[in-house]
N, C-alpha and C positions, 0 to 999 in steps of 0.2 A: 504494500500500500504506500506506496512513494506519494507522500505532501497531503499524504492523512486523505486521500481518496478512495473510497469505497469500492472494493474488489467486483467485480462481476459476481463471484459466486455469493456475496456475500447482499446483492443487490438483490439477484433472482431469489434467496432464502427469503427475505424483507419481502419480495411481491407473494411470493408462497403463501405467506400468512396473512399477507393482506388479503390474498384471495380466499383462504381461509375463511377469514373472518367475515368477510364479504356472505360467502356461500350461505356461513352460519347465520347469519342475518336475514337472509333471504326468506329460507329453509324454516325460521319462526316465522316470519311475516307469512308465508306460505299454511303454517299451522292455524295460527291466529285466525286468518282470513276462511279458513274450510273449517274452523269453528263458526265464527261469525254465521258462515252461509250455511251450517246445517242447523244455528241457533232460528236464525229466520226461515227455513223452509217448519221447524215443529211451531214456529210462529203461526204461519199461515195456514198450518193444516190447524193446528188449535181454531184460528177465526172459522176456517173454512167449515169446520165441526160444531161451532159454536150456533153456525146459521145454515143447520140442516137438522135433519131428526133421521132417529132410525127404531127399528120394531126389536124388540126380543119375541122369538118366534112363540108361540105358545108349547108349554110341556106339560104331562100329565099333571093334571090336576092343578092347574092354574091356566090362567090366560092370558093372552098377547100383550106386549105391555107396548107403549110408544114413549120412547127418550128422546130429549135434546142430544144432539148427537156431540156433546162433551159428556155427557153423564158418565162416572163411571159405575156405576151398578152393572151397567150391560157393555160388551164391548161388540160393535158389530162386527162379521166376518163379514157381510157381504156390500158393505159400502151404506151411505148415507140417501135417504128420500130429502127431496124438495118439500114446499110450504104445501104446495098442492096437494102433494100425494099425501102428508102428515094431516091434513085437513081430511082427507078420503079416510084415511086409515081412523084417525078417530072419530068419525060417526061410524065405524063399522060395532054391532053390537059386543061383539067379543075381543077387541081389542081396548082397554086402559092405557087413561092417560100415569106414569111413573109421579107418585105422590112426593119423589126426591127433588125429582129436576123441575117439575111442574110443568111438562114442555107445551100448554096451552098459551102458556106467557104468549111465546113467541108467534102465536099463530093469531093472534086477536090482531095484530097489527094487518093495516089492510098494503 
């Protein structure tokens, strides 16, 4: 190192690690951000749950029940009904409205 200048190998070790650290930085901002976006996709399905209903099918010796389709008392396997269909399904005689979720709430609105 003639007049205290910094050796080639000793320059490429210095970007090594800056690229290191570079990487490292990325690589969280990378995690952070596919946290972020799987925080907001349970977001949206929450909203999207929140303003739908679904039925627990009826089983022996009880009957149909209809939830807000956040309730958890029941979790549907086959997907969420619309306002319409939730308005059909409870005037049906053998399906209840869930005494938890009360999901008439949501259907009173026009």
């Amino acid at each position: 190192m003639p007049g205290g200048d910094i050796s080639d190998l000793d320059k490429n070790r210095a970007l090594v690690e800056w690229l290191r650290y570079q990487l490292r930085q990325a690589e969280n901002r990378v995690r952070e951000l596919e946290v972020q976006e799987l925080q907001e996709q349970r977001a949206r399905e929450r909203a999207r749950a929140e303003q739908s209903w679904k039925i627990q099918p009826k089983r022996s010796g009880e009957t149909a029940m209809l939830h807000r389709g956040g309730c958890g008392l029941y979790s549907a396997q086959l997907g969420f009904i619309n306002r319409q269909e939730a308005l059909i399904a409870l005037a049906e005689p053998d399906i209840e409205a869930c005494q938890i979720c009360n999901p008439q709430t949501g259907l009173d609105q026009a």
